[in-house]
Structure formats: structure tokens, C-alpha cells
C-alpha positions as CSV (number, residue, x, y, z in Angstrom):
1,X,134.6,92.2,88.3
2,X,134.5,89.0,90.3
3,X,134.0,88.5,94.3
4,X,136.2,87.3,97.0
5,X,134.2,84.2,96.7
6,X,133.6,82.0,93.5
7,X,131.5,78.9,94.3
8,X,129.1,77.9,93.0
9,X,127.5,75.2,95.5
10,X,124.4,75.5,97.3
11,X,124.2,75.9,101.0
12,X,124.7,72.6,102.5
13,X,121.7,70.9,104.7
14,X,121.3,72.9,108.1
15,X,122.9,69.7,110.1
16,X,126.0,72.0,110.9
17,X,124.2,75.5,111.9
18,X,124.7,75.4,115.6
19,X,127.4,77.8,115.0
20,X,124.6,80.2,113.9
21,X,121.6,79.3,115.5
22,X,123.7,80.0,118.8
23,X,123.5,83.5,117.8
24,X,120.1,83.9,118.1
25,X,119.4,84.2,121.6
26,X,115.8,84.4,123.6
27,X,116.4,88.2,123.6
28,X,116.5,88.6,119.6
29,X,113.0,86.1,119.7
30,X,111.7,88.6,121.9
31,X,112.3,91.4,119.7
32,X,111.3,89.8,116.7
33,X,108.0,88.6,118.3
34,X,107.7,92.4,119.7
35,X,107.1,93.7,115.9
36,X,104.4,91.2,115.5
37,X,102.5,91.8,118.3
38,X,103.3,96.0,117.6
39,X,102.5,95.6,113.9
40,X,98.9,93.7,114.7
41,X,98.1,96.1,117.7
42,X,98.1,99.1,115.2
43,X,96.3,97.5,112.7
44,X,93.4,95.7,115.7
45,X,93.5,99.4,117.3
46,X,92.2,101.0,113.9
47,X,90.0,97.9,113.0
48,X,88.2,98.7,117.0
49,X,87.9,102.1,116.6
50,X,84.7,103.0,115.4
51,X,83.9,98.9,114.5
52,X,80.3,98.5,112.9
53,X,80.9,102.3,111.6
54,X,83.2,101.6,109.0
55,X,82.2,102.6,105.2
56,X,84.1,101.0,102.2
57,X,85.9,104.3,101.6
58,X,87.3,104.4,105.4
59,X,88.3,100.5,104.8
60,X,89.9,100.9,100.7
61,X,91.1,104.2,101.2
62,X,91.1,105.5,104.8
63,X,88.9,108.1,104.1
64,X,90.8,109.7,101.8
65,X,92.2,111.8,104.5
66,X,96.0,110.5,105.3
67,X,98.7,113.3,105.4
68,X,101.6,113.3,103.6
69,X,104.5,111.9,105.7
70,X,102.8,108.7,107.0
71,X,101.6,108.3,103.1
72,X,105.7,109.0,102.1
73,X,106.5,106.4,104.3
74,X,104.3,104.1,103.3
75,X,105.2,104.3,99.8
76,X,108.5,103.5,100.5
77,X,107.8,100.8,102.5
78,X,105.7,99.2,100.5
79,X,108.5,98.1,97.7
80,X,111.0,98.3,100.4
81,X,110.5,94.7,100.5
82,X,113.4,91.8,102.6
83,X,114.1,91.5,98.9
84,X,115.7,94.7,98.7
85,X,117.6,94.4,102.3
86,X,118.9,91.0,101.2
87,X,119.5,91.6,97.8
88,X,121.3,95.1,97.2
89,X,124.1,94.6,100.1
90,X,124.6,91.2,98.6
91,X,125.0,92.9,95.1
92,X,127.5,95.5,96.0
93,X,129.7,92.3,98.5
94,X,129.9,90.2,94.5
95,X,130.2,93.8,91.9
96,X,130.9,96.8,93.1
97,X,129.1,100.0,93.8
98,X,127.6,100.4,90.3
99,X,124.2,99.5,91.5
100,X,124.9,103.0,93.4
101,X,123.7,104.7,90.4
102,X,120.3,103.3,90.3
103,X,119.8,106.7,92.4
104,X,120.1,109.0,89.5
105,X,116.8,107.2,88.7
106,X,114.7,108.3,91.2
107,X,114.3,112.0,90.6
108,X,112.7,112.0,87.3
109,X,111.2,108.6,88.4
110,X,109.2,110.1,90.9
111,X,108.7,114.0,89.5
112,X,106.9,112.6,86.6
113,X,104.7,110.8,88.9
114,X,104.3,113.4,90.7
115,X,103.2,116.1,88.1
116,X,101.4,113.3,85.5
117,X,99.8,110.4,87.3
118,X,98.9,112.2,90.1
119,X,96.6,115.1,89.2
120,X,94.7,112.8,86.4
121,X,94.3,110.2,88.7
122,X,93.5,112.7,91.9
123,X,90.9,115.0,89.6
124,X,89.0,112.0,89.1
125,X,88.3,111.1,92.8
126,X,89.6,106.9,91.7
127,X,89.6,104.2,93.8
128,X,90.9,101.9,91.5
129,X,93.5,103.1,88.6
130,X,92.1,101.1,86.7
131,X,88.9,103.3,86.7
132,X,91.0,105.4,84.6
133,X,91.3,103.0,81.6
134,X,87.6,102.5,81.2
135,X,86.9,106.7,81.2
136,X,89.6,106.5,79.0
137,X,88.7,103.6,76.7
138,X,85.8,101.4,77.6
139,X,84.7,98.6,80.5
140,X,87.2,95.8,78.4
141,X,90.3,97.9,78.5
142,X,89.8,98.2,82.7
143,X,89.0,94.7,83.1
144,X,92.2,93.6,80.8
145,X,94.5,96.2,83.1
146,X,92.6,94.8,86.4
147,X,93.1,90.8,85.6
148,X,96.9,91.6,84.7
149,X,97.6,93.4,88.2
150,X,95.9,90.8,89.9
151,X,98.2,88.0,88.0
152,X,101.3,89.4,88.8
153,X,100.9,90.9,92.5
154,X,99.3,87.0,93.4
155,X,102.2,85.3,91.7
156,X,104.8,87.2,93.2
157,X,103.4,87.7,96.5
158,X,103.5,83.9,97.4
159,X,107.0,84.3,96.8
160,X,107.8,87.6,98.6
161,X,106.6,85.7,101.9
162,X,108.7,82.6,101.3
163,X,111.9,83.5,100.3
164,X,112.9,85.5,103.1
165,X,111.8,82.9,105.6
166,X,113.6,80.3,103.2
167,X,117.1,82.1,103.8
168,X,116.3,82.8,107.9
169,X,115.7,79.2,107.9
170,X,118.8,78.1,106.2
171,X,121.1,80.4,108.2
172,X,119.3,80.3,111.8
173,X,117.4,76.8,111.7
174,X,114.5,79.2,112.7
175,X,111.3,76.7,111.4
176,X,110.6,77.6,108.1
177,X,106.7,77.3,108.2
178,X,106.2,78.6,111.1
179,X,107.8,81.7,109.9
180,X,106.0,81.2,106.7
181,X,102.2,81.1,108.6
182,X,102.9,83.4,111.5
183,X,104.0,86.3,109.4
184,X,100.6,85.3,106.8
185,X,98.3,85.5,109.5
186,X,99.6,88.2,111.3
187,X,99.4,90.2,107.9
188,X,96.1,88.9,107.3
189,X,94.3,90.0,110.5
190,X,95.7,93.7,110.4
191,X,95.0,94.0,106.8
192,X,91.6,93.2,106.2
193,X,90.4,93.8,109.6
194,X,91.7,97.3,109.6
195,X,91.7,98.3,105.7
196,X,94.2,100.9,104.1
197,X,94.7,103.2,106.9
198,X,96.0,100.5,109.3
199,X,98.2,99.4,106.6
200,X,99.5,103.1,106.3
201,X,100.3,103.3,109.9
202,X,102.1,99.6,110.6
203,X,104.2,100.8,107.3
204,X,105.3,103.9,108.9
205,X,106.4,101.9,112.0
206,X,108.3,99.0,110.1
207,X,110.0,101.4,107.8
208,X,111.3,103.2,111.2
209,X,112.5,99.0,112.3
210,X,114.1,98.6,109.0
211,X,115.9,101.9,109.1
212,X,117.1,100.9,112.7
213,X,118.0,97.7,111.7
214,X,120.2,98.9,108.6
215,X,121.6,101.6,111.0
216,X,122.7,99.0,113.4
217,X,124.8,96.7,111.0
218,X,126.4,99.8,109.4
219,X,127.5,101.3,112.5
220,X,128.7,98.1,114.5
221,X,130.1,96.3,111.2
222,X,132.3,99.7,110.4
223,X,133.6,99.9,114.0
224,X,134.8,96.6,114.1
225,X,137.1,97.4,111.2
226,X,138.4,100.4,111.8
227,X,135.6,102.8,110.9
228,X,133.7,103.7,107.4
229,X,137.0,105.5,105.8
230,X,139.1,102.3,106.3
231,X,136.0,100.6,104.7
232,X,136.4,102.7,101.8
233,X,139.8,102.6,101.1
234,X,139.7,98.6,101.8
235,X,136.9,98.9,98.8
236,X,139.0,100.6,96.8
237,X,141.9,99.0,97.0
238,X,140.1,95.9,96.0
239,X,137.9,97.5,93.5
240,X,134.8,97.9,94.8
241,X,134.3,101.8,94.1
242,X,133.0,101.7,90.6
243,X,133.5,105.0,88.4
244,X,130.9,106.0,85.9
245,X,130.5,103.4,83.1
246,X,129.5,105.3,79.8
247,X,129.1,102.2,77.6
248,X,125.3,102.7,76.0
249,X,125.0,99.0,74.8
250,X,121.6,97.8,76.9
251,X,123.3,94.5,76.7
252,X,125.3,95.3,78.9
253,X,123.9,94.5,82.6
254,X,124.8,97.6,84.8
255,X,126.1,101.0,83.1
256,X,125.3,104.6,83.8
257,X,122.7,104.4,80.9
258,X,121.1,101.7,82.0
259,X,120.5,102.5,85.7
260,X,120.0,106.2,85.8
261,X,117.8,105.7,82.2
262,X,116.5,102.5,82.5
263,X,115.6,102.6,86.0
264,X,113.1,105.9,85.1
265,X,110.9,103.2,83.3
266,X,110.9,100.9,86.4
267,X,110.3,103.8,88.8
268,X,107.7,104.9,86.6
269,X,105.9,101.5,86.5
270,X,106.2,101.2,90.5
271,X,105.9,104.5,91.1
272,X,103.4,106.2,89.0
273,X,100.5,103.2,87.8
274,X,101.0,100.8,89.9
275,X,97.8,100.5,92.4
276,X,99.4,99.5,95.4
277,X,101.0,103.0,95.3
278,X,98.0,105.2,93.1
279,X,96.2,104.4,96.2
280,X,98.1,105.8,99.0
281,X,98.1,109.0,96.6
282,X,95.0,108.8,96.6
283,X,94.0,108.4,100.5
284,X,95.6,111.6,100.6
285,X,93.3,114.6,102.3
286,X,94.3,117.1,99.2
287,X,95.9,116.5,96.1
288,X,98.7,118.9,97.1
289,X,99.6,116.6,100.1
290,X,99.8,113.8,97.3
291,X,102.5,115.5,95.5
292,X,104.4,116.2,98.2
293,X,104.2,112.4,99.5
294,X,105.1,111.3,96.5
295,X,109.0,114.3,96.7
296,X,109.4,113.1,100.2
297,X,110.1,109.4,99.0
298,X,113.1,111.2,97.0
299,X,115.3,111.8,99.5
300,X,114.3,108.7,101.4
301,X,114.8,106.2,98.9
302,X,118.3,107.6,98.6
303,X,119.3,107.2,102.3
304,X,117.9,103.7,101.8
305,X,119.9,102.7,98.5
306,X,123.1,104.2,100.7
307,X,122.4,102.4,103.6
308,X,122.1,99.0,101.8
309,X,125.5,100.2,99.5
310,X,127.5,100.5,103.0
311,X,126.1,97.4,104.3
312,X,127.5,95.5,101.9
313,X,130.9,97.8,101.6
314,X,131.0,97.0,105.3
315,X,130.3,93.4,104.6
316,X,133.2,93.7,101.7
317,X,135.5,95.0,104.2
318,X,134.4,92.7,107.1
319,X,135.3,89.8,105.3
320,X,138.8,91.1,104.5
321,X,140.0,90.6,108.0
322,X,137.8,87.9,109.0
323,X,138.0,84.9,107.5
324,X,134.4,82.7,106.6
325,X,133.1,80.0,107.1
326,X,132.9,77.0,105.0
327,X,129.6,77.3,105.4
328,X,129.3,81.0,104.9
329,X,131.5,80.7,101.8
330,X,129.1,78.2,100.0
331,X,126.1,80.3,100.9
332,X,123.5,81.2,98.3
333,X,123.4,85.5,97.4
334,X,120.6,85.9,98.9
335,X,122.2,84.3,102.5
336,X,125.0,86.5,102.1
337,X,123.6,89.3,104.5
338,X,122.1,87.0,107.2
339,X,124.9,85.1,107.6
340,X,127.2,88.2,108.1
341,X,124.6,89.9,110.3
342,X,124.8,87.1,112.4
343,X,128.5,86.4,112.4
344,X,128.8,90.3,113.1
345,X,126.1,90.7,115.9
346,X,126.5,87.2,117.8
347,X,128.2,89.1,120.7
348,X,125.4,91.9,121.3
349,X,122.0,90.3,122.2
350,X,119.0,91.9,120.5
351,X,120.7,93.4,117.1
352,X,120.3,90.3,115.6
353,X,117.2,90.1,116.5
354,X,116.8,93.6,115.4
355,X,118.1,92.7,111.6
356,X,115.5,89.9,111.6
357,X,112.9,92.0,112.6
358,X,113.5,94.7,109.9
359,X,113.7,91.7,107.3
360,X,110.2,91.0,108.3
361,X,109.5,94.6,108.4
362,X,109.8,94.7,104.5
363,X,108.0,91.3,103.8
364,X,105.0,92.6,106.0
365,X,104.9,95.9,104.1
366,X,104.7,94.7,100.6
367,X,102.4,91.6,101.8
368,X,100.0,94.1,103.4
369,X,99.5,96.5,100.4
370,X,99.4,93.7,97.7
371,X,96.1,92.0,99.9
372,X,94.8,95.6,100.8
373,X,95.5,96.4,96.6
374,X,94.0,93.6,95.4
375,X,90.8,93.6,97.5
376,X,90.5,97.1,96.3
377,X,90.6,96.5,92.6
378,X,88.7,93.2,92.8
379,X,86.3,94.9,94.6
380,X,86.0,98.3,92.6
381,X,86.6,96.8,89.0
382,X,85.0,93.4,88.9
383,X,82.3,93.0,91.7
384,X,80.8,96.3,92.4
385,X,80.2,97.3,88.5
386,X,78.4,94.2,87.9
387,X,76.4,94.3,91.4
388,X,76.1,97.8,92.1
389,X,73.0,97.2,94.8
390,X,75.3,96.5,97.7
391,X,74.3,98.1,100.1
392,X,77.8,99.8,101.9
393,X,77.7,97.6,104.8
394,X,77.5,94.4,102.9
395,X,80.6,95.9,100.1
396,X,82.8,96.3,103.4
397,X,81.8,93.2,104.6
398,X,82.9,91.6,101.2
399,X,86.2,93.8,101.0
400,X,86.9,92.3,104.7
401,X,86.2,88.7,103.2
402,X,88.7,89.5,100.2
403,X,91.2,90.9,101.9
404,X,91.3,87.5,104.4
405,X,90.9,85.1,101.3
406,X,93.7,87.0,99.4
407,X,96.0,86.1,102.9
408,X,94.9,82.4,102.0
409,X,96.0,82.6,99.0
410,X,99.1,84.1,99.8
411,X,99.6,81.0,102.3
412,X,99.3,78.7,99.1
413,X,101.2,80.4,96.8
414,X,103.9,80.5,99.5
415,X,103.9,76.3,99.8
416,X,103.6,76.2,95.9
417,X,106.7,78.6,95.8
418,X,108.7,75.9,98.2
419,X,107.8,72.9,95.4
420,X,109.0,75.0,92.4
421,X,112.6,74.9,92.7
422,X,114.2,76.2,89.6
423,X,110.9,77.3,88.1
424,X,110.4,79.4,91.2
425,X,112.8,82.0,89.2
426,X,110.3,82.8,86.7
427,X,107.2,83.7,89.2
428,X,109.7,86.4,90.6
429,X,110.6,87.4,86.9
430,X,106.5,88.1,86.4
431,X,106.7,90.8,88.5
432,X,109.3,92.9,86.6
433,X,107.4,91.4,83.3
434,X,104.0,92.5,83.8
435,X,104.7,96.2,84.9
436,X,106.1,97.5,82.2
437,X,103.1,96.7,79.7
438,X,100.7,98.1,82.2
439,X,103.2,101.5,82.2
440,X,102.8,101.7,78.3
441,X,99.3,101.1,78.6
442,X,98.3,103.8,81.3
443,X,100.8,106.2,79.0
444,X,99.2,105.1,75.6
445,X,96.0,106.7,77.0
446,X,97.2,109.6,78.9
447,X,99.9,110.4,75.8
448,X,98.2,109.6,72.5
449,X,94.6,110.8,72.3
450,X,94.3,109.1,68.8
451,X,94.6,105.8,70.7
452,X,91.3,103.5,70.8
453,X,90.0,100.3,72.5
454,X,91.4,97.8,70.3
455,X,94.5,99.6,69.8
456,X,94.5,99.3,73.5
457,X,94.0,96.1,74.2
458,X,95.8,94.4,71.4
459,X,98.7,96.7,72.3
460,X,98.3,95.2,75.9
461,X,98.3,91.9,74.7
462,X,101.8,92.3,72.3
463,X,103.6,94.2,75.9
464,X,102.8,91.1,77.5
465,X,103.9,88.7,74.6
466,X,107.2,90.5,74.1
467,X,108.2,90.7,78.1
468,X,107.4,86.9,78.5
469,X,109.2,85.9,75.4
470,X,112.3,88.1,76.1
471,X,112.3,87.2,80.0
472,X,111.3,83.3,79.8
473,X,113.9,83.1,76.5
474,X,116.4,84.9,79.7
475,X,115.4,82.5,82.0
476,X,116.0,79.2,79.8
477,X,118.9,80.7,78.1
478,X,120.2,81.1,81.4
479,X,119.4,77.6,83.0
480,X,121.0,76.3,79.8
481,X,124.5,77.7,80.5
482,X,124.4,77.2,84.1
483,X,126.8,74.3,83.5
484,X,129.3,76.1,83.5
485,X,131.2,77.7,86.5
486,X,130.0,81.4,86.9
487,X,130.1,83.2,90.1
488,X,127.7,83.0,92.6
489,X,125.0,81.1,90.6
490,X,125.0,77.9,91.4
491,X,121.8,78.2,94.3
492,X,118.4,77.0,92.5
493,X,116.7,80.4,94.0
494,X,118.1,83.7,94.4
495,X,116.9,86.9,95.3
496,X,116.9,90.2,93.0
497,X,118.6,92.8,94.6
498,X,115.6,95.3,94.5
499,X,111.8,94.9,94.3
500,X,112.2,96.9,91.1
501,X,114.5,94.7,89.8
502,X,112.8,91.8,90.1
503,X,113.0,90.6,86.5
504,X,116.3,89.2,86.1
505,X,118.7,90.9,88.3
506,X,120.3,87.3,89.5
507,X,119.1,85.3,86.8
508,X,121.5,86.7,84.5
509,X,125.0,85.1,84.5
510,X,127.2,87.1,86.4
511,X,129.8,86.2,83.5
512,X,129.9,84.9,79.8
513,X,132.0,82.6,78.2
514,X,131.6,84.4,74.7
515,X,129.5,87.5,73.0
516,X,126.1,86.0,72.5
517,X,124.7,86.3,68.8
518,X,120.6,86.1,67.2
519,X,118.3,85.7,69.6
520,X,120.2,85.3,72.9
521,X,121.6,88.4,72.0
522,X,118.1,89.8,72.8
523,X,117.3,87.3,75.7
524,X,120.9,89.2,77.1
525,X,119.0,92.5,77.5
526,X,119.5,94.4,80.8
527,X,116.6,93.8,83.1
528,X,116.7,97.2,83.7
529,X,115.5,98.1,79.9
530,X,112.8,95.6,80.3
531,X,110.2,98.4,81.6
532,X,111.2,100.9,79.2
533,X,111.1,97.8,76.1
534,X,108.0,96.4,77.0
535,X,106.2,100.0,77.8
536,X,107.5,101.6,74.7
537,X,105.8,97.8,72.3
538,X,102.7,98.6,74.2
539,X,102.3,101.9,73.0
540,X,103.8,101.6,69.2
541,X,101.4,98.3,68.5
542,X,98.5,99.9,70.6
543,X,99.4,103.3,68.0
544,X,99.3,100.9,64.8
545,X,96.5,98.9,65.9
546,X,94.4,102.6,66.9
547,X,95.4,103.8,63.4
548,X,94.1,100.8,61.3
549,X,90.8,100.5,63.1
550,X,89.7,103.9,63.4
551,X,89.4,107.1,65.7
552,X,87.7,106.1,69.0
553,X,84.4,107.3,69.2
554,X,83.1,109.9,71.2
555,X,86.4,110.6,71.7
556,X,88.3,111.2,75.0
557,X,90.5,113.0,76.3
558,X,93.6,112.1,78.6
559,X,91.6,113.2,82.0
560,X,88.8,110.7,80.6
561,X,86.5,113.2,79.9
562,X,84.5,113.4,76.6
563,X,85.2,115.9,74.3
């Protein structure tokens, strides 16, 4: 299935953009710069109240007393990122509503979470999930888990800051760097000034601006052409509406199998080990109000995956009556959505301001719990167990200190991101890479009680070595064919079209000249089986390896208790 559109040039320098930038009006700043100021007055107003009083379990984990629907919402939120809102529209304009069934995903994705990782994790009153790996195994096994999270959470989240300013800059003129730093600083005050629970709150109010913001496009975008039935049968008629594709090869990029199946193993590695989420579960007040968090992100991450479906079946049908640009028509993916959000909204000051601010909505979100996550785990898993006389008011101090000097970070990895160019694909890859290891890891000790340390870590250590080969050997085989013409590949950076499908969702051709054979028939693996590969090599080396070197001793069981 191929789009209306089949170029494969960049976009061309911004010299001609004052057809778009004129959309952008002083109103539209004025709402954009309203969720700044909104997002750091919540975070300054929890950071003020009760200052000098704080403890490090009111800053890491807000007391471990959030209720469940400002914990829901921040769990949505946090891998709700401007990827997402960029990148699934976009993939539904170029192939159809296949993506659609990257839904059937999220119930067992999230009940096994729910009714698993939950309770263990709960019962043992964590901070860090990684705490779970050394009751489980021993102090090497947590430290491995810990350095890998903190590898790929401060490679990707360089990039989660800079490519959405990249495309605003390319398709308003709006200054990328000033973007860039404004949205780092702002992110960096309210996070380690007012720990998890300020991060919580600003969630729940950017998820409610992204919602808005989705709402907006749909509703003006399917009144302009003739409401959301005429959009559907304009979809149809050009075959957009995908039926149910049964094929079971995993080669395939997008089938039934592979999203509803495949997509369990990336939900699980988002949803159910990752820390940026185990902690929210665990800032809740009872473990009950954990589980039920963790159901009310079903039904909203369907409403989300529907809204971003019908933006781009609006965008679809938009474009049948109204003619682009040259400009618009030579556009990267990831522009795509921007460009037709401002085309579509020029005429009504504020709503495109509106879109922009619930693109930065979902780049503050994820930003926010990756510094608040990593300050955590640095804190719990590699300071604090070696230097356990810290007294609590110097550990908060230091958990401030991290959280400010992961924002600097951030800032850096966001101006190494812009010198990367083609290379700049692989950081976002790491993302989608790392998880699923860590998945099979967490599940070879909850799963397998014959499982030891080195069986562990060696099993670790072969996830990671498979995932990098299969996804680099992607990434070059890729690059290697990009010679030829394929359809909307021809940008040096594109965005995935979901946070969870950050490993290779637009680094894969979107069309092959012939069947690949050997090895780049492996390198053509769906992205979406990546989790699900990489988990699964974990567990069956980490199983070998346990076998050959003997039961663990004093052996434990799944909750980490000795037995």
C-alpha cells in the first residue's frame, strides 16, 4: 500500500516558510508559553510546600500515597511522548489503519502487569525495580539491570527533546534552541525541585492539553470535509481501511500477529519492568489502588491510539480535496502532522497554538519521568548501598542534585543528537533494543526459580548482543538500500510512530525490491517481535547458563525471599 505522496527528498531549507510561520500568531505563543509557566507552577507549588521538610521518599516516590487516577494518567503520559502524536497520524496518512490493531495489545499487555509485576514488586515496599533483582539474585545482577536502564533512558532522552523541536523548527521557523533549552530547563526545575509527585500532577495536566489538542484537529479537520463518515468512505475508497491481515510470517512488518502478539512483549517491557512506570505503581497509597491505575490506562490508551488513527484519516481525507504544497509534499514523516495542523488551523488563532502545546505536552512528560527515574535508581541502586550513612536530608539534597545534573545531561545529549545525522537513527533504536532484555531478565527471575546469578547475567549479556546485532544489522541493511526510491524515506531522521515502537518502525523500508535471503532475512524482522525475541534469548541462555553452573544457593524464590 503506497501514499498519495512518493518523494523521497528532504524538506528544503526554511528560506520559503513564511507561508507557515504566518500561522503562528502572538495568540498561539501565548498559549504555548501558558503550559510552561502552568507546568512549572505545579511542579514550584509542590517543591514550596512543606520546603526544608521534604524526606527522600516524599521527593522519589511522593510518599507513596498518590491515588489511582492522577497515577493512570501519569502512566499514560509518560510514554505518550510528541513521538507518538507525530508519528502514528503520520503512519496511518502513508499505510492504512493496520497500526489500528496495536490495540488488541493492550489488554493482556497491561492485565499481566497488573496481576504479576505489581503485587511482587508492591509486597516488597521497592523504590527501585531493580531492588528486585538483587533479592532475587545478588548485588551484580541489580547493578547490571541498573547501568542498562540508565544507558538507554540517557541515550534516548537527548533525542526525545530534540526531535520534536527539530520538526516545529522546520515547519514554523520557531528557533530551534531556544525550544531545545526552554523546554530542558523548564523540565529541570519542576522535576528535581519538586520530585515524583510534582511530576504526577504536571502529567495529569499535559495529558488533559494533549487530549484537547488531538480533539481539536479531529473535530475542525473532519468539518472542513464534510464530517467523520465522508472521511471514512474517502478512506475507503482509497484504501485506507485495512481488514485483518492473518499472515503469521514475523517478517512481515504489520499483521494481526504481529501487533496484537508482538505488541504484548512491548507493552510488557513498558508497562510492567520498566522503572519509570514500576514507580508510579508504586507511589500508590495501597497496592489495590496500583492495580486499578494500572486497568484505567486500558481504556485510555485506546481513546488515544483512536484519536491519533482519525487524525491522520482526517489528514488522509484533508488532502484529497486540498491540494499541498510543494513544500508540504517534500516534507519528512515526522513533518507530516505539523504541517497539516497548521495548514488546517491558520484561520482560528490559538488551536495551533494548542497542537504545539500538546506536542510539548508529550516531550515534557517522558522528559520528566526519565530525570525523576533515573535519579531514583542512581540514587537507590548505586549510591545509597555503597554510602548508606547519609543522613535523609543530605540523600534528598543529592537526589535534587541528580535530578538537575540528569536535565544537563539531557541538554547535551540533545546538541549531540543535532550532530548525528544518519547515526541519530540508531540512539532512537536503543530504546526499543534494551527493553526487551531487561523484560526477559525481570521474567527469568520471577518465572524460573532454577535460574542463578550467572545464568542471569550472562543471559543479560546474550539479550543485549542479540537486539544490537539484529537492530544495528536493520539499521545498516537499511541505509545500504536507501539508494533506491522507497516511499517516504528519503529524510536522514524520522520519527517512530509510537514510543513503544521506537526500534525500527521508520527505519524499515517501507517497500522492497526483492524477498531478502540469510542474514538480512533476520535483520527484516518486525520491530514489533523485537521485545518478544530478545526477552525470550534472555531467558533460554540465562536457563542454559543456570543449568551448567549449578542451583543458586540459598535459594530464592520469585517474591525474593529465601526459601
Amino acid at each position: 500500500m503506497t501514499a498519495g505522496v512518493t518523494t523521497s527528498a528532504p524538506l528544503p531549507p526554511a528560506s520559503d516558510t513564511s507561508m507557515v510561520t504566518s500561522a503562528f500568531s502572538l495568540v498561539d505563543y501565548v498559549v504555548f508559553v501558558l503550559l510552561l509557566v502552568l507546568s512549572l507552577a505545579i511542579g514550584l507549588y509542590h517543591a514550596c510546600r512543606g520546603w526544608g521538610q521534604h524526606t527522600i521518599g516524599q521527593l522519589l516516590m511522593a510518599d507513596r500515597k498518590m491515588s489511582c487516577l492522577p497515577v493512570a494518567l501519569s502512566l499514560l503520559a509518560t510514554f505518550q511522548s510528541a513521538v507518538a502524536i507525530l508519528g502514528v497520524p503520520s503512519e496511518i496518512y502513508r499505510f492504512g489503519t493496520q497500526y489500528w490493531f496495536l490495540g488488541c495489545s493492550y489488554f493482556l499487555g497491561l492485565l499481566i502487569p497488573a496481576h504479576i509485576f505489581i503485587p511482587i514488586f508492591y509486597r516488597l515496599h521497592l523504590t527501585s525495580a531493580y531492588e528486585y533483582l538483587e533479592l532475587r539474585f545478588n548485588k551484580t545482577v541489580r547493578v547490571c539491570g541498573t547501568v542498562t536502564f540508565i544507558f538507554q533512558m540517557v541515550i534516548y532522552m537527548g533525542v526525545v527533546l530534540y526531535a520534536p523541536s527539530l520538526a516545529f523548527n522546520a515547519v514554523t521557523g520557531f528557533n530551534l534552541w531556544l525550544s531545545v533549552l526552554t523546554l530542558g530547563i523548564v523540565c529541570t526545575i519542576y522535576t528535581a525541585l519538586g520530585g515524583l509527585k510534582a511530576v504526577i500532577w504536571t502529567d495529569v495536566f499535559q495529558t488533559l492539553i494533549m487530549f484537547l489538542g488531538q480533539l481539536a484537529v479531529i473535530i475542525v479537520g473532519s468539518a472542513k470535509v464534510g464530517g467523520l463518515g465522508h472521511v471514512w468512505d474517502l478512506a475507503s475508497q482509497h484504501d485506507r481501511i485495512s481488514g485483518i491481515e492473518l499472515d503469521p510470517d514475523p517478517f512481515v512488518r504489520h499483521t494481526f500477529w504481529t501487533l496484537a502478539f508482538g505488541g504484548i512483549f512491548m507493552m510488557l517491557s513498558l508497562y510492567g519492568v520498566n522503572q519509570t512506570q514500576v514507580q508510579r505503581y508504586l507511589s500508590s497509597r495501597t497496592e489495590k489502588a496500583a492495580v486499578l491505575s494500572c486497568y484505567a490506562v486500558f481504556p485510555c490508551q485506546q481513546v488515544v491510539l483512536c484519536m491519533g488513527c482519525l487524525i491522520g484519516l482526517v489528514m488522509f481525507a484533508y488532502y484529497q480535496e486540498y491540494p499541498m504544497s510543494t513544500q508540504q509534499s517534500q516534507a519528512a514523516p515526522d513533518q507530516f502532522v505539523l504541517y497539516f495542523v497548521m495548514d488546517l488551523l491558520k484561520d482560528l488563532p490559538g488551536l495551533p497554538g494548542l497542537f504545539v502545546a500538546c506536542l510539548f505536552s508529550g516531550s515534557l512528560s517522558t522528559i520528566s519521568s526519565a530525570f525523576n527515574s533515573l535519579a531514583t535508581v542512581t540514587m537507590e541502586d548505586l549510591i545509597q548501598p555503597s554510602f548508606p550513612q547519609f543522613s535523609e536530608a543530605r540523600a534528598t539534597m543529592l537526589s535534587r542534585i541528580l535530578a538537575f545534573g540528569y536535565g544537563l545531561l539531557c541538554l547535551g545529549m540533545a546538541y549531540i543528537s543535532s550532530q548525528m545525522g544518519p547515526v541519530l537513527q540508531a540512539a532512537i533504536s536503543i530504546f526499543g533494543m534494551v527493553g526487551g532484555p531487561l523484560l526477559g531478565l525481570f521474567c527469568l527471575g520471577i518465572f524460573f526459580p532454577c535460574a542463578n546469578p550467572p545464568g542471569a547475567v550472562v543471559g543479560l549479556l546474550a539479550g543485549l548482543l542479540m537486539a544490537f546485532w539484529i537492530g544495528i544489522g536493520s539499521i545498516v541493511t537499511s541505509v545500504g538500500s536507501s539508494t533506491a526510491p522507497s516511499h517516504f524515506n528519503g529524510s536522514s531522521f524520522s520519527l517512530p510512530s509510537n514510543l513503544t515502537d521506537i526500534t525500527m518502525t521508520t527505519l524499515m523500508p517501507s517497500t522492497t525490491l526483492s524477498r531478502p535471503t540469510g542474514l538480512q532475512r533476520l535483520y527484516s524482522l518486525s520491530y514489533l517481535w523485537y521485545s518478544a525475541h530478545n526477552s525470550t534469548t534472555v531467558i533460554v541462555v540465562g536457563l542454559i547458563v543456570s543449568l551448567l553452573t549449578g542451583p543458586l544457593c540459598g535459594h530464592r524464590s520469585a517474591s525474593g525471599e529465601d526459601e
